[in-house]
C-alpha positions in Angstrom: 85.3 80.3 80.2 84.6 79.5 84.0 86.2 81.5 86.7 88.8 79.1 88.0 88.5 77.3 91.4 92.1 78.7 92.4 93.5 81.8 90.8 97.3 81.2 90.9 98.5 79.9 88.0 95.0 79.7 86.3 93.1 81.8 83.9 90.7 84.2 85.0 88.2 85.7 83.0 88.4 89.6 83.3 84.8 90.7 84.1 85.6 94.1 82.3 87.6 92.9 79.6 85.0 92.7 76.9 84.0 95.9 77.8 87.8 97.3 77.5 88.4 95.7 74.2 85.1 96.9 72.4 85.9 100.2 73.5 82.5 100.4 75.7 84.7 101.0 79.0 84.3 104.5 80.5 87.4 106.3 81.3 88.2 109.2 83.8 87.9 111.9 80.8 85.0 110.1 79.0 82.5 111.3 81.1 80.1 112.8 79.0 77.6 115.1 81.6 76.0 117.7 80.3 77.3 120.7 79.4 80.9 119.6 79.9 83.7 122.2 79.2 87.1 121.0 79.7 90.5 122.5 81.0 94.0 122.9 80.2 96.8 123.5 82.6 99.7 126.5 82.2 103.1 125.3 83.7 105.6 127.3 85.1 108.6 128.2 82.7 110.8 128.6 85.7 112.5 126.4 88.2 111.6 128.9 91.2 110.5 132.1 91.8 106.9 134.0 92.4 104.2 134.6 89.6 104.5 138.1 89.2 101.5 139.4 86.5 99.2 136.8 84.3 98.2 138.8 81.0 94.8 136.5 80.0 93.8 138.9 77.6 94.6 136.8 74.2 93.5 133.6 75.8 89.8 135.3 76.7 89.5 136.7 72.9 89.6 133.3 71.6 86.4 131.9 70.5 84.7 129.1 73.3 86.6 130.3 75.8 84.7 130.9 79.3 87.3 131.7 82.2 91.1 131.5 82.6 91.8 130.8 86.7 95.2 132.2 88.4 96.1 132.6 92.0 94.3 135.8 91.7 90.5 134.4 91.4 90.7 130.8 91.6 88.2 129.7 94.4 89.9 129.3 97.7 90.8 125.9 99.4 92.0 124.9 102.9 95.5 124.3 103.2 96.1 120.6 101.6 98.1 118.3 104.0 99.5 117.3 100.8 101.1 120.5 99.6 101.9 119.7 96.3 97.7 120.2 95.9 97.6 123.4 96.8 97.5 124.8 93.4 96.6 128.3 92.2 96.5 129.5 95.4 99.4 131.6 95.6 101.9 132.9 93.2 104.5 130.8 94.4 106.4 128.3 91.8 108.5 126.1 93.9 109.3 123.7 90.9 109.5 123.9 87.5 106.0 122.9 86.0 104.1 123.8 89.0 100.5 125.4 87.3 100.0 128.4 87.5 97.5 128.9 85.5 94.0 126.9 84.3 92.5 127.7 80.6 88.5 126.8 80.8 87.0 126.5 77.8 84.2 124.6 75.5 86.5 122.1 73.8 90.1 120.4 74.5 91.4 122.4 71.7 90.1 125.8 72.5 91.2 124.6 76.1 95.0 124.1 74.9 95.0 127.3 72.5 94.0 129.6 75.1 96.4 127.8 77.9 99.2 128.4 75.2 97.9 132.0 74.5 98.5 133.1 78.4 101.4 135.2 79.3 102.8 134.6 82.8 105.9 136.9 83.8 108.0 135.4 86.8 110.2 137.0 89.4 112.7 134.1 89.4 115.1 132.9 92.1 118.3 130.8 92.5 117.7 127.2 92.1 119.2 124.1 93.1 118.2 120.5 92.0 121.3 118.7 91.3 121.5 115.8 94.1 125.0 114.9 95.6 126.3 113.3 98.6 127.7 116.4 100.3 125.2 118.8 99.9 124.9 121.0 102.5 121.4 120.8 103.2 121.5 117.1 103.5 119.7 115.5 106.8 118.6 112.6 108.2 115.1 112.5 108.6 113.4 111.1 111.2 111.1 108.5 109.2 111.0 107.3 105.4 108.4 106.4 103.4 105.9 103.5 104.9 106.4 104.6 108.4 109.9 103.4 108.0 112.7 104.2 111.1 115.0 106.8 109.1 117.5 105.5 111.0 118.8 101.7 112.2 122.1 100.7 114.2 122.8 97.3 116.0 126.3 96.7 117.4 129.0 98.8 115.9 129.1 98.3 112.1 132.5 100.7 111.8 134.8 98.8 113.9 132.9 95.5 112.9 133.5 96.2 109.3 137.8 97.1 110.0 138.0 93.8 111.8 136.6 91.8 109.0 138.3 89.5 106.7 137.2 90.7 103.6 135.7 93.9 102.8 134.2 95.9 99.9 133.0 99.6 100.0 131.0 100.1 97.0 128.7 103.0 95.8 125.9 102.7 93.4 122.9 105.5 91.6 119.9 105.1 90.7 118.4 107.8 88.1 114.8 109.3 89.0 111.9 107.1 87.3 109.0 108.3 86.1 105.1 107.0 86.3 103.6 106.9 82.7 100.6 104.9 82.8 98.7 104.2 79.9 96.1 106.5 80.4 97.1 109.7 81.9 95.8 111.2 84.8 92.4 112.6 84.2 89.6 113.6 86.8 85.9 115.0 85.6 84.3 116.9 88.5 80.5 118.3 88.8 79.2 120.5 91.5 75.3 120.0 92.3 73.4 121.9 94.6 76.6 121.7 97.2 76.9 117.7 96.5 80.5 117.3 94.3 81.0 114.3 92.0 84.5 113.5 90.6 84.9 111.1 88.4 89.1 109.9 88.5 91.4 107.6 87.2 92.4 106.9 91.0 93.5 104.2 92.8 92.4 105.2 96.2 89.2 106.6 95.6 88.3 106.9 99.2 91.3 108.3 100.2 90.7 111.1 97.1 87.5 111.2 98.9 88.5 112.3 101.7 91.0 114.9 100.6 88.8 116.2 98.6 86.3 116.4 101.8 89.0 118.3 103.8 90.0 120.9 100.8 86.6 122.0 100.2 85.5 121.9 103.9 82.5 119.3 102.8 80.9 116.0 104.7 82.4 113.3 103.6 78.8 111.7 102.7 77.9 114.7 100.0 81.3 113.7 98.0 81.5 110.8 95.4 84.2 109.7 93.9 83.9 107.2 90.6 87.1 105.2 89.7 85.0 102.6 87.1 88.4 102.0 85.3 91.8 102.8 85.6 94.2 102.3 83.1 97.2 102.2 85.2 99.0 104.2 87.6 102.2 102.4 89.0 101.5 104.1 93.0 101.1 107.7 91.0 97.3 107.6 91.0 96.8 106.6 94.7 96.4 109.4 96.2 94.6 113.1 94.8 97.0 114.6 92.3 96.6 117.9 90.9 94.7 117.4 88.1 91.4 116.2 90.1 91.9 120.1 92.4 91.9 121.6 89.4 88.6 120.1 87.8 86.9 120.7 91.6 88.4 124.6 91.0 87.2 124.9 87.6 83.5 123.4 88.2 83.3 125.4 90.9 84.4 128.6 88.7 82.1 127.8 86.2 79.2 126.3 87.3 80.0 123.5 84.9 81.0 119.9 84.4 84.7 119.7 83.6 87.1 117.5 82.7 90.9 117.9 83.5 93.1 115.4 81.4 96.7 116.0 81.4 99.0 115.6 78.9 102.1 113.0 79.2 104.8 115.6 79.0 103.1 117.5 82.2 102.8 114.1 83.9 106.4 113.7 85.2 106.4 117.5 87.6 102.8 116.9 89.1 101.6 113.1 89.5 105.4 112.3 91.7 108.1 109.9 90.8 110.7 107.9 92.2 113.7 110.0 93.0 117.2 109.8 92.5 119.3 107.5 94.9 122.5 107.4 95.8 124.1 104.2 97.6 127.0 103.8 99.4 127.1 100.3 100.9 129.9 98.6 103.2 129.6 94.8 103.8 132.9 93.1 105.8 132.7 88.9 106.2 134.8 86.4 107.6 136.6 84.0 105.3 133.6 81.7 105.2 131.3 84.0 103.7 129.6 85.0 106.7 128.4 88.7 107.1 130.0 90.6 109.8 129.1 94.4 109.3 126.5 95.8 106.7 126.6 99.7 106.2 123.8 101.4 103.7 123.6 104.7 102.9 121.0 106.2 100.8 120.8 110.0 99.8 117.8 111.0 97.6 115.8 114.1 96.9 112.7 115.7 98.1 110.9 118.8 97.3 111.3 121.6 99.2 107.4 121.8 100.0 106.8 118.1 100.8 108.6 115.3 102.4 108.7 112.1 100.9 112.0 109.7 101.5 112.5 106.8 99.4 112.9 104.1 101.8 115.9 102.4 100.0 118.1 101.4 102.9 115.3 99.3 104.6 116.0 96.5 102.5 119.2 95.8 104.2 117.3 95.3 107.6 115.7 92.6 106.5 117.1 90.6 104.1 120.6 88.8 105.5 121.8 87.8 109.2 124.4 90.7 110.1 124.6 91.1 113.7 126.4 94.8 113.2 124.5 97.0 110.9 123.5 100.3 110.0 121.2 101.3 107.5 120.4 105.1 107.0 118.7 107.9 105.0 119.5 111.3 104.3 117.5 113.7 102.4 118.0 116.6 100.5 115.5 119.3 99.6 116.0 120.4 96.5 113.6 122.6 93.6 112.1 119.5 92.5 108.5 118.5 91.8 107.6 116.2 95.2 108.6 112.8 94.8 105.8 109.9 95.6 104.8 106.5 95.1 106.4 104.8 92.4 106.0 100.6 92.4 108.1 99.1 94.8 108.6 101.9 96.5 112.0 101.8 98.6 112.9 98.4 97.4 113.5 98.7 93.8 116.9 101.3 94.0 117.4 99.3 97.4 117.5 95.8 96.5 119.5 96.5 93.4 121.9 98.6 95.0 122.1 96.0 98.1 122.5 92.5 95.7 125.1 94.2 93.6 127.3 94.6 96.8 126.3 91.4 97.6 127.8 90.0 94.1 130.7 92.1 94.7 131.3 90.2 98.0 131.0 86.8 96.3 133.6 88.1 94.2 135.9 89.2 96.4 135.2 85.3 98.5 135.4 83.6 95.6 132.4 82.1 96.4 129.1 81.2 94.5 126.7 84.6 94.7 123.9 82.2 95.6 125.7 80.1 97.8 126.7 83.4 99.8 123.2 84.7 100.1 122.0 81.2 101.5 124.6 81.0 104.2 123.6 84.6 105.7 120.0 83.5 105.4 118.5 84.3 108.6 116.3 82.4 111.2 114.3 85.3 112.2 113.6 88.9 111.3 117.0 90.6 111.4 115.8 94.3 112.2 113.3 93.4 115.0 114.0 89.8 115.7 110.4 88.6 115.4 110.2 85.1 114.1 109.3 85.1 110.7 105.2 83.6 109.6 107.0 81.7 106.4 110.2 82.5 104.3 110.8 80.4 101.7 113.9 82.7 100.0 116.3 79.3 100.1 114.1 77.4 98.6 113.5 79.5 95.7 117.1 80.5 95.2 117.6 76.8 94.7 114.8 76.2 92.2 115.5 79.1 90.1 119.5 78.2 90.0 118.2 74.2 89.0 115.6 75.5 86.7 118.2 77.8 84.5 121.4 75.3 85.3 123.5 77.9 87.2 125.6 74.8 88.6 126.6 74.7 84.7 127.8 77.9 84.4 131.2 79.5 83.3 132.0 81.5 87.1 134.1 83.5 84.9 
């Protein structure tokens, strides 16, 4: 087959495919250099405290076993900007799952046995990671993810939204998601002669590149980073996650090859996710339908070591003609593995959270949900006021209400 002239709505032929479904494509973990060993991770029992002792005696007695790293002799790295890398460096555990611990060893299996063999005693500490609205450590920060104003007012929204005709006041939550690609996160790393190859599942290999570069205090030019395939990563393999530091520790240990694949059940405390929301969302119209006042709220989760603020009230800036708004984040740091990229970032709780008001106004109108969202359809950028390049939203809602024959429909 021909690679097509246009690539929407063709077929493409996938230049890798036949590779992928012979089993000839090379993966992160598949990597075989010689002399490999490969690594296991030990996660922390505990949802915060301080390592306090490691016993690695019964791990070391097992056979094809070379090294067991802990804060205590793991090679030393600058400080990560990105502090959720800065593993075995300290005895710290600010989350539950954090390592603690790397088992090194000549085989995955003797890898896992003597990670499961190592005894790790904790000095543990009061934790808190159950998100609500009035939490007391709850802020508003001054950006969210993307860059993103943390905070947006035009006009006055409260006395907007008493004034107007019809009102609802509704609240909404969106449970944390997880990113579970088909392949896990995996990284293979090689130190030669003070040149370091990693080979990653990553979707931002230069930006790995140049994490990696600041970490190990190394010229960019004498790291490479291989990303030949990646089978899939939802925004979680964008950036360096913990399993790559730990193959660059352990090669470095060792003096060998070694490959770092983590297993799905560790996946959901170190590669992020999308955290918890919690929407409260006030829209007031007149008695045509058109917006007045638009109020969103939305209280998520961080870590307490990195901040990351799903952006999920910037939908609302965007998406209708209100000329009083405000649209607002508030964090809360909690001891919970750092939250990250998870697709659609922002949007996803946003937009749900934001049309199911939107619904809930039509209702109380008792007017058609799509006819509502075309009459507040606005001319230009809401937030900034920049004329928009194209915007074809109308048009769309229209074709996909034909297409389905939502005229047709019982309102009921």
């Amino acid at each position: 087959m021909s690679v097509a002239a246009t690539v929407l709505g063709a077929p493409v032929e996938r230049r890798e495919g036949r590779l992928k479904v012979t089993g000839g494509a090379r993966y992160a973990a598949e990597y075989r250099l010689p002399g490999r060993v490969h690594a296991w991770p030990v996660p922390a029992a505990v949802a915060r405290g301080r390592v306090t002792a490691v016993d690695t005696a019964a791990a070391l007695a097992l056979p094809g076993v070379l090294t067991v790293l802990t804060c205590e002799n793991a090679p030393r790295m600058a400080e990560p900007e990105d502090a959720a890398l800065a593993v075995l460096q300290d005895p710290r555990v600010p989350h539950r799952g954090w390592f603690v611990a790397l088992a090194v060893a000549e085989s995955p299996e003797a890898a896992r046995a003597a990670a499961e063999a190592v005894e790790v005693t904790y000095a543990q500490e009061e934790h808190d990671v159950t998100l609500r609205v009035d939490h007391p450590r709850a802020y508003e920060p001054e950006t969210a993810n993307g860059g993103f104003p943390g905070r947006r007012e035009h006009g006055h929204p409260e006395s907007a939204f008493a004034a107007s005709a019809v009102r609802v006041d509704v609240g909404y939550s969106v449970p944390p998601l997880h990113n579970h690609p088909m392949e896990p996160h995996s990284s293979t790393a090689h130190w030669d002669h003070g040149r370091l190859t990693v080979y990653a599942s990553s979707q931002g290999g230069t930006a790995m590149r140049d994490t990696l570069a600041q970490m190990f205090e190394l010229p960019e030019e004498r790291i490479t980073v291989v990303s030949e395939h990646v089978g899939g990563g939802f925004g979680s393999k964008g950036t360096a996650r913990p399993d790559t530091v730990l193959a660059v520790l352990a090669a470095k240990a060792t003096g060998r090859p070694v490959t770092v694949a983590l297993p799905r059940r560790f996946l959901p405390a170190v590669v992020g996710h999308r955290a918890p929301t919690l929407h409260r969302i006030r829209l007031g119209a007149d008695a045509d339908g058109r917006l007045t006042s638009l109020t969103h709220v939305a209280t998520t989760w961080t870590s307490r070591i990195k901040e990351f603020v799903e952006q999920a009230a910037v939908p609302g800036r965007v998406m209708y003609a209100v000329p009083q708004s405000l649209t607002t984040h508030r964090a809360v740091p909690l001891d919970v593995p750092s939250p990250s990229w998870m697709r659609a970032p922002g949007e996803a709780p946003g937009m749900y959270a934001l049309e199911s008001a939107l619904d809930e106004l039509a209702g109380e109108l008792g007017m058609d949900p799509v006819e509502l969202r075309v009459r507040n359809e606005p001319d230009r950028e809401p937030d900034s006021g920049r004329p928009f390049s194209s915007r074809h939203l109308v048009e769309c809602l229209r074709e996909g209400a034909r297409r389905f024959g939502w005229a047709h429909r019982d309102p009921r």
